[in-house]
Residue, then its C-alpha position, 0 to 999 in steps of 0.5 A: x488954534x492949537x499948541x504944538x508939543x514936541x518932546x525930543x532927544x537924539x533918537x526920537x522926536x514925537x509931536x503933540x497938539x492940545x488946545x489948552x491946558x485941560x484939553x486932551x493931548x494928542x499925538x501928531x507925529x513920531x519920528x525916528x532917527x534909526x542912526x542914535x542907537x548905532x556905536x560910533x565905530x559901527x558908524x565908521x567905515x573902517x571900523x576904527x574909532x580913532x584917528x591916525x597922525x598924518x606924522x609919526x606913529x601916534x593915534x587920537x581920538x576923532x573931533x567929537x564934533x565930526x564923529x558920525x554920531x554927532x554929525x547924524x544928531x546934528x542933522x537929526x536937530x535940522x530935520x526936527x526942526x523942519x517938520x516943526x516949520x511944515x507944522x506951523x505953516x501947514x496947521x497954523x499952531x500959534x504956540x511951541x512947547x518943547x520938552x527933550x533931552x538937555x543935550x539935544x536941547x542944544x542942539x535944536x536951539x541951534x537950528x531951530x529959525x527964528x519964526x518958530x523961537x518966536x512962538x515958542x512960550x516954553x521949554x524944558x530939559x527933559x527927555x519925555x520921548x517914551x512918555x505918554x501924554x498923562x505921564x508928561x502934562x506935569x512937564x507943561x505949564x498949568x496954564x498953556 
């Protein structure tokens, strides 16, 4: 049986597997979310950044929660966590480690079911996306 690790942020999540703590960590999937590295006013189809007032003259900045970028992060969250269901239930990975960014962290918290929380033995707020397996295992516990 395998453990699956996903190291993670809002632009790229990539899948890992190993057997153990001494076994060889291999990459099993890299996906990418081409809409994190795109400005938020490039995102909007105006081209404004900001919000005018139904009344008056005034302007406001967007509800961060409903800006464009943060709803792409959410939806990013929501499709890394569907590849982790498809993972478990197609390979039958009994362990999760996740390793990503400490904001996107959050993010998969929220979305992340509680079949996959349940075999979750780890975490931490890290971003390891660009890291290569051997620059990451000090991340992991010593004993998987």
């Amino acid at each position: 049986m395998s453990i699956l690790i996903l190291t993670a942020d809002s632009g790229r999540a990539r899948l890992f597997q190993t057997e153990n703590s001494s076994s060889e960590i291999i990459e099993v999937e890299d996906i990418v979310n081409p809409v994190a590295r795109i400005k938020d006013n490039k995102l909007l189809s105006d081209g404004a950044s900001s919000l005018k007032d139904s009344v008056g003259a005034g302007r406001h900045g967007g509800d961060p929660k409903h800006m464009p970028k943060e709803v792409a992060k959410q939806r990013f969250a929501k499709e890394v966590s569907d590849t982790l269901v498809a993972s478990m239930d197609k390979y039958g990975y009994h362990k999760l480690y996740i390793i990503a960014a400490p904001k996107f962290l959050g993010e998969l918290r929220t979305v992340i079911p509680n079949k996959i929380k349940q075999l979750l033995i780890g975490e931490v707020d890290h971003d390891a996306t660009s890291l290569t397996p051997k620059e990451f295992r000090h991340l992991l516990p010593k004993y998987l």
